[in-house]
C-alpha positions as CSV (number, residue, x, y, z in Angstrom):
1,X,0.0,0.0,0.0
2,X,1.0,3.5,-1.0
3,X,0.3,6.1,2.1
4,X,-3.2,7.2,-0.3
5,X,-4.1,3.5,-1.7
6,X,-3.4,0.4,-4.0
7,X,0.4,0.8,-5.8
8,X,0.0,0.3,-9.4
9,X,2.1,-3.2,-9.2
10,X,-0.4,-4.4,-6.6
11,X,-3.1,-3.6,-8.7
12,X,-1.8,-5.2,-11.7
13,X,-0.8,-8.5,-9.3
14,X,-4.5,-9.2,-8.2
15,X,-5.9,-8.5,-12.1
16,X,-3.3,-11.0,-12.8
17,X,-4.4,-13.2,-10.0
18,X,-8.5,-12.7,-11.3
19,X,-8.0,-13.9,-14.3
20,X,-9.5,-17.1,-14.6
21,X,-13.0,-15.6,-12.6
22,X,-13.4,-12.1,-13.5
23,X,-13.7,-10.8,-17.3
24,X,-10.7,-7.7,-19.3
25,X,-14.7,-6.1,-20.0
26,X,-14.9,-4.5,-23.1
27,X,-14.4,-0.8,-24.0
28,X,-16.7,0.8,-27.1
29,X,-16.5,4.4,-29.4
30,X,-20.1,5.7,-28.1
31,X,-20.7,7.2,-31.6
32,X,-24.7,7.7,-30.7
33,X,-23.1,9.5,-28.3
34,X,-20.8,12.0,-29.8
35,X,-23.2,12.9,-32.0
36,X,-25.7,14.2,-29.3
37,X,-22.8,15.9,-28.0
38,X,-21.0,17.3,-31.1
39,X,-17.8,19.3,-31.5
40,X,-15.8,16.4,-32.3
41,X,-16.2,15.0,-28.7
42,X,-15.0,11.2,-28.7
43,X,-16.6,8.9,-26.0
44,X,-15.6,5.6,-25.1
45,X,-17.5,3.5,-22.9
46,X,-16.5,0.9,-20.4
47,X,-18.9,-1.8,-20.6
48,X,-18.5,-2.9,-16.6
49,X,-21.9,-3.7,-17.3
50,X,-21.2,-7.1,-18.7
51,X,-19.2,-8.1,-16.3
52,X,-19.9,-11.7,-14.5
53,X,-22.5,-11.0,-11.7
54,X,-23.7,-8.4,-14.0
55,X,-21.7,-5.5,-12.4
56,X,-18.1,-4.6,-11.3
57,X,-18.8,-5.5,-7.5
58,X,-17.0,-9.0,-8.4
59,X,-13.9,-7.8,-8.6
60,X,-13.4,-6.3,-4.7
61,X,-15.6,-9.0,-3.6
62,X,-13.2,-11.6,-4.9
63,X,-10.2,-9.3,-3.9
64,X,-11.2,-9.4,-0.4
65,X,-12.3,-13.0,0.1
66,X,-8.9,-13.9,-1.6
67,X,-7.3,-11.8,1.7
68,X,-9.0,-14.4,4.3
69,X,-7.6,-16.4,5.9
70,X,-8.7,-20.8,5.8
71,X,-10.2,-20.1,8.7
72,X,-12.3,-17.3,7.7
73,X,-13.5,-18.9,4.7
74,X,-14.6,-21.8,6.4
75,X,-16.6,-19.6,8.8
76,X,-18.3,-17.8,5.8
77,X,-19.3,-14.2,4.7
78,X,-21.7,-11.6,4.6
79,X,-23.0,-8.8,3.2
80,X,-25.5,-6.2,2.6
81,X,-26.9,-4.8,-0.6
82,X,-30.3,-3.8,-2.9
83,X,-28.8,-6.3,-4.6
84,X,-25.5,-6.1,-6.9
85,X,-22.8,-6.5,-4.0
86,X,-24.8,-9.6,-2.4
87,X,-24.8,-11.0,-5.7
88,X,-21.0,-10.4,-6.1
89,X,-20.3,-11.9,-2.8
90,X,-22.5,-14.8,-3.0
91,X,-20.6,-15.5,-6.2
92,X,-17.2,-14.6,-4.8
93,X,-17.9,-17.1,-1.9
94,X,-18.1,-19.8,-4.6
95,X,-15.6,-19.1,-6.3
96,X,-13.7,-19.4,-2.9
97,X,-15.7,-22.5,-1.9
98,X,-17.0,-20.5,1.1
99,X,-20.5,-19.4,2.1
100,X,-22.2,-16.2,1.8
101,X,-25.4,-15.4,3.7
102,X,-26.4,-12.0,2.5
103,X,-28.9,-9.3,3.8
104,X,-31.0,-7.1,1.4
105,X,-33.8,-4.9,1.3
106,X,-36.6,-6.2,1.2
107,X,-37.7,-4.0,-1.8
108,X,-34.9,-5.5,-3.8
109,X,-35.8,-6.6,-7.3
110,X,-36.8,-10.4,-7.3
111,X,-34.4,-11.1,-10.1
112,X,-31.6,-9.3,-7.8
113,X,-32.8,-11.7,-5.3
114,X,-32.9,-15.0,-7.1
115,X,-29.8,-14.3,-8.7
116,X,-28.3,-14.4,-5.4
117,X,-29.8,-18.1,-4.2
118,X,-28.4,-19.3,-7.8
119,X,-24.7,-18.6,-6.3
120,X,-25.9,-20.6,-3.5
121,X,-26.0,-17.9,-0.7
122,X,-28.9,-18.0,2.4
123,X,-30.5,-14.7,1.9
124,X,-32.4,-12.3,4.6
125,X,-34.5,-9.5,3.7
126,X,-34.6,-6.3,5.9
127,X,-36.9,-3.6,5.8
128,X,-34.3,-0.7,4.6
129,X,-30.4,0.1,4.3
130,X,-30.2,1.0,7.9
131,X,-31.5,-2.0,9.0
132,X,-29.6,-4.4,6.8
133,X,-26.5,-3.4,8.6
134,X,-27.8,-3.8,11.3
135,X,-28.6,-7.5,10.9
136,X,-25.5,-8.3,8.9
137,X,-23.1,-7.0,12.0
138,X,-25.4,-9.1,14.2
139,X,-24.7,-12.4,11.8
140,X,-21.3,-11.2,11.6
141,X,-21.1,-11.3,15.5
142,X,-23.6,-14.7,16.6
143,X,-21.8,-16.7,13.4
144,X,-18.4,-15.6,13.0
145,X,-18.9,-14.5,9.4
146,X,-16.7,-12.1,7.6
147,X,-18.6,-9.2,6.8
148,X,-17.5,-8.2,3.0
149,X,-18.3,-4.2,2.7
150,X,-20.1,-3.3,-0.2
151,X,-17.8,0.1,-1.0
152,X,-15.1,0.3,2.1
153,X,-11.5,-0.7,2.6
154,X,-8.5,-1.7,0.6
155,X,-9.5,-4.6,-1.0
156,X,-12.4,-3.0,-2.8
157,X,-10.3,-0.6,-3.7
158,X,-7.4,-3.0,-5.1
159,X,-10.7,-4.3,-7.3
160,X,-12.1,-1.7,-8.4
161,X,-8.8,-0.8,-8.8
162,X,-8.1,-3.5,-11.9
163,X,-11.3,-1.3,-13.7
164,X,-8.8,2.2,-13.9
165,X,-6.0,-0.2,-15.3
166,X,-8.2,-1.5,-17.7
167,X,-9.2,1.4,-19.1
168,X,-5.7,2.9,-19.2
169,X,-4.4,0.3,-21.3
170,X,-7.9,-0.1,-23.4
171,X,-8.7,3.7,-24.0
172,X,-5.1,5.2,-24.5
173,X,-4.9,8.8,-23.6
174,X,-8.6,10.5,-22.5
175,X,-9.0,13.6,-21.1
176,X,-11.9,13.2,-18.6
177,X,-13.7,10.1,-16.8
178,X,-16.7,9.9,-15.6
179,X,-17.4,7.6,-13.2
180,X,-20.7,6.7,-11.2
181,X,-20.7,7.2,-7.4
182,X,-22.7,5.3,-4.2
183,X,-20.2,4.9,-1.1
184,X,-16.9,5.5,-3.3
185,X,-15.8,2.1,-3.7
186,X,-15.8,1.9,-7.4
187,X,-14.8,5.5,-7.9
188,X,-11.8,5.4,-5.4
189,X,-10.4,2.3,-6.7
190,X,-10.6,3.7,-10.3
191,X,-9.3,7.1,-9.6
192,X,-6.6,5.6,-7.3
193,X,-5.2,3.7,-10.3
194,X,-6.0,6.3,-13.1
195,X,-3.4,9.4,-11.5
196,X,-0.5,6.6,-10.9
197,X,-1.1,6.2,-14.8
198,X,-2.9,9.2,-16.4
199,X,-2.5,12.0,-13.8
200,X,-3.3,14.6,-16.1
201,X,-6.9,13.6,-17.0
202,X,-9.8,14.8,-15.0
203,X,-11.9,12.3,-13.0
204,X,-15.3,13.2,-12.0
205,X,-18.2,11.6,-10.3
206,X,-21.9,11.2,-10.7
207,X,-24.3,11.0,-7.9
208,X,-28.1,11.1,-8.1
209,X,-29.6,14.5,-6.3
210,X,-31.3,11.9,-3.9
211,X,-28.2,10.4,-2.8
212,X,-25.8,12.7,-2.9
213,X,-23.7,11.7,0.3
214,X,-20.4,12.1,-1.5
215,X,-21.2,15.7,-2.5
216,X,-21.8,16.3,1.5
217,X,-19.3,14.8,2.7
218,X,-16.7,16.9,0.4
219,X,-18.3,20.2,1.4
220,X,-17.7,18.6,5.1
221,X,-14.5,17.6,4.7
222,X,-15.6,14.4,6.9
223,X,-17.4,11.8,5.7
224,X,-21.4,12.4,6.1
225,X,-24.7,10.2,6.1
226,X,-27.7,11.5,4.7
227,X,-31.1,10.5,6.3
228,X,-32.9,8.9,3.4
229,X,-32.5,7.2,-0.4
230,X,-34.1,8.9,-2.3
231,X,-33.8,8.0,-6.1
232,X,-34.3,5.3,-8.7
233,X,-30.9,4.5,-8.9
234,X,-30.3,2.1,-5.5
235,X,-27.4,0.9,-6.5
236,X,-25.6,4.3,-5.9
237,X,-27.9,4.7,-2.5
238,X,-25.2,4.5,0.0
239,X,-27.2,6.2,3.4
240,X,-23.2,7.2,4.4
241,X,-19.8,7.7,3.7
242,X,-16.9,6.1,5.1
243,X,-13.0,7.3,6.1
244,X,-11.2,5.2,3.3
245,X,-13.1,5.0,0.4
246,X,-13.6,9.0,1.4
247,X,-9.9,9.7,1.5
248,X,-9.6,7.9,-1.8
249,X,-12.5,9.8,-3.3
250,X,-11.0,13.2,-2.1
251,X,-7.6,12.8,-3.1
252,X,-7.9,11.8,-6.2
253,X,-11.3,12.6,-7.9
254,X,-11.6,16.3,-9.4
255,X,-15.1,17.1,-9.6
256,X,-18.2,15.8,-8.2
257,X,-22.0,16.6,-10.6
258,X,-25.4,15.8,-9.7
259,X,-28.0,14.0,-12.1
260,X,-31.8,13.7,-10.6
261,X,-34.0,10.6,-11.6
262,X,-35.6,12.2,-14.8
263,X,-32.3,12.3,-16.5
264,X,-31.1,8.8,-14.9
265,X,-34.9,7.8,-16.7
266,X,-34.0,9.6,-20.2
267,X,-30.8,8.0,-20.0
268,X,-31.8,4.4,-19.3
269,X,-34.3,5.0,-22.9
270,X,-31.1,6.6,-24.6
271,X,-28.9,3.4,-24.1
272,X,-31.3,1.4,-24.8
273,X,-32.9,2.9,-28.3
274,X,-29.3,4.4,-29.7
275,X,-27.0,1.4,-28.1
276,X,-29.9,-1.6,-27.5
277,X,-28.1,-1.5,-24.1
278,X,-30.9,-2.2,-21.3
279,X,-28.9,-1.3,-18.1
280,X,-30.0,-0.1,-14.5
281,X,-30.6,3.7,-13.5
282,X,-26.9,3.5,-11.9
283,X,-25.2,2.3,-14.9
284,X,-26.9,5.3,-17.0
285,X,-25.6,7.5,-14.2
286,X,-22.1,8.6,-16.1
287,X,-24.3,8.9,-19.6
288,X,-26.6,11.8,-17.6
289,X,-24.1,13.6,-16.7
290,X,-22.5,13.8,-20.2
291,X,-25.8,14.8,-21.5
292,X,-26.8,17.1,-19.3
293,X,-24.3,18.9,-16.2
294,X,-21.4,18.2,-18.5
295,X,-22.1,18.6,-22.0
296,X,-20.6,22.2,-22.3
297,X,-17.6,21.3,-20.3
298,X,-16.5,18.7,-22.4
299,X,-17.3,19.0,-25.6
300,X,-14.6,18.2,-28.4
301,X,-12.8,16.0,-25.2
302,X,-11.7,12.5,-25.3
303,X,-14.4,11.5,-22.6
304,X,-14.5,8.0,-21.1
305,X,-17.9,6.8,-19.2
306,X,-17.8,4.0,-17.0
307,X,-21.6,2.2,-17.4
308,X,-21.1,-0.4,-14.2
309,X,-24.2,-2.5,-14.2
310,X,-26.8,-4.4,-15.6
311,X,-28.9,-6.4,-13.0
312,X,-32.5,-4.9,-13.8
313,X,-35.4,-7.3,-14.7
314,X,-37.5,-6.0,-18.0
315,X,-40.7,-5.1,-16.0
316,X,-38.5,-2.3,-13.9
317,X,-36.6,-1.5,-16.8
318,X,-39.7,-0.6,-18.8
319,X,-41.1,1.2,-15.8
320,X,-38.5,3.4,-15.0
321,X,-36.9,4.0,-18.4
322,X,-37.8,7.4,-20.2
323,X,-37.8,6.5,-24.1
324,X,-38.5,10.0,-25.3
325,X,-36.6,11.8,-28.6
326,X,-35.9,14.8,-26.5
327,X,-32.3,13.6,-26.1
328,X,-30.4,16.1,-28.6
C-alpha cells in the first residue's frame, strides 16, 4: 500500500491473479453519443456492465475474500446490498468454496434476489439500508462470518482498482472520466489507479440529487450520512460515507455533478434505443451527466464513461426508463 491506496504493481498483481473468474470487459466508441454531444467530442465507454455478476462489484468482492484467511473462509461471509454487492459476494464465496449469507432490502428486485440463491447464498431481507447493517453486524457477531463491505477498505479498492488499469491500457490517452458514485468504492479504486497512470486527465463523479452523500461529505470535509435514499438508482444509494473510500474519493477525484432521476430515466431510454443497451438507472448514471451537467464542459474531449451495471429485470426497466426523442 501507497500512504493514499493500492500501488499500481499491486493492482496489476491481483488483475493477474482474477483472471481465470473475472472478465478484461470491453471498452466501445459511443458514436450515438458523440453525435448528441457534437464538437468532435470522442466517447468511449467501459462496458463494466457485462461483467460476471452483472456489475463490477465482483472484482473487490473476490479481492477481499482472496485476503482471508482458511479459517475465515470456512466460517463464511456476509454482506448487505439492494442487490449487486450480495450478488458479487455470493458468487465470490463460490468461487472461494465458502459461504455467503447476504442481507438485502426487502424491496430488492426479485431477479436481484434470485440471482443471489443461484450462487448458492442464504438470503435475509430487511426492511431498509439502515436495518440491513444492522442484521449483517449481528450475523457477523452470533456466526463468525466475515462481513464483505459493499464500498469500504482496501480490497475493494485493489478491485475496483483492476477497472482504472483496464481502461488505461484499453482507452489510451482520454481527457476526462466519468465515473458513477454510491459509497466511493468503485470511484476510489478507479481514480486511485488512473493518476498513478494518467495524472493529467480529470476524474469526475456522478451521484443522483437523492443520494448525494459524496457531494456532503466533500463540502464537510468528513465523511457524512444523509437521512434517506431517495432515487431510482439504489445501487448508488449509499445512506453514508466512510474514512477510506472517502480519502480515496478526495484525493484523487476532481469534480463531483449531480443527475436527478428524470435524467437517470432519459438516459436508461437513450442506451437502450441508440445502443440496444438495457442497463440499470446507476449504470446510465455517467451517460446523464455527459448529456446534461457536462455537456458544455466537455465538448470536443476524449471523454470515457464507465456504465457499471446491468442487473435490472424487463418489467423495472420498462417502468422506470424514459424512451422520449428529447435527447439532442
Amino acid at each position: 500500500m501507497t500512504e493514499s491506496g493500492p500501488h499500481i504493481d499491486e493492482i496489476r498483481a491481483l488483475r493477474d491473479a482474477l483472471m481465470e473468474d473475472v472478465l478484461q470487459t470491453p471498452v466501445l466508441r459511443a458514436w450515438a453519443l458523440e453525435r448528441v454531444i457534437g464538437g468532435n467530442t470522442r466517447v468511449t465507454a467501459k462496458l463494466e456492465f457485462l461483467q460476471r455478476t452483472g456489475t463490477f462489484k465482483a472484482r473487490g468482492a473476490l479481492a477481499t475474500l482472496r485476503s482471508l484467511s482458511a479459517e475465515e473462509l470456512a466460517r463464511g461471509v456476509t454482506a448487505v446490498s439492494a442487490g449487486n454487492h450480495a450478488i458479487a459476494t455470493a458468487f465470490a464465496a463460490r468461487a472461494m468454496e465458502s459461504s455467503a449469507k447476504v442481507v438485502m432490502i426487502r424491496s430488492a428486485s426479485p431477479a436481484r434476489i434470485e440471482s443471489c440463491r443461484d450462487y448458492g447464498a442464504e438470503v435475509v431481507l430487511a426492511d431498509d439500508v439502515h436495518q440491513a447493517f444492522e442484521v449483517a453486524k449481528r450475523i457477523e457477531r452470533e456466526e463468525g462470518r466475515y462481513f464483505v463491505h459493499p464500498f469500504e477498505g482496501p480490497g475493494v479498492a485493489l478491485g475496483t482498482g483492476t477497472v482504472g488499469l483496464e481502461i488505461c491500457e484499453q482507452a489510451g490517452e482520454f481527457d476526462a472520466l466519468v465515473v458513477p458514485v454510491g459509497g466511493g468504492g468503485l470511484i476510489g479504486g478507479i481514480a486511485n489507479t488512473v493518476k498513478q497512470l494518467r495524472p493529467d486527465s480529470t476524474i469526475i463523479g456522478v451521484e443522483p440529487e437523492g443520494a448525494d452523500t459524496m457531494r456532503r461529505s466533500f463540502d464537510a470535509g468528513e465523511p457524512r450520512s444523509i437521512e434517506r435514499v431517495a432515487t431510482i438508482a439504489d445501487s448508488l444509494g449509499a445512506p453514508f460515507a466512510l474514512p477510506y473510500s472517502f480519502a480515496l474519493t478526495r484525493q484523487n477525484v476532481d469534480e463531483l455533478v449531480l443527475v436527478d432521476d428524470t435524467q437517470l430515466s432519459r438516459s436508461m431510454g437513450f442506451l437502450f434505443r441508440a445502443m440496444k443497451f438495457a442497463v440499470e438507472p446507476a449504470c446510465a448514471a455517467s451517460t446523464a451527466a455527459l448529456l446534461w451537467p457536462l455537456r458544455e464542459q466537455l465538448r470536443g474531449k476524449h471523454v470515457v464513461l464507465v456504465m457499471c451495471g446491468s442487473n435490472i429485470d424487463w418489467a423495472t426497466f420498462e417502468s422506470q426508463a424514459e424512451f422520449d426523442d428529447g435527447v439532442n
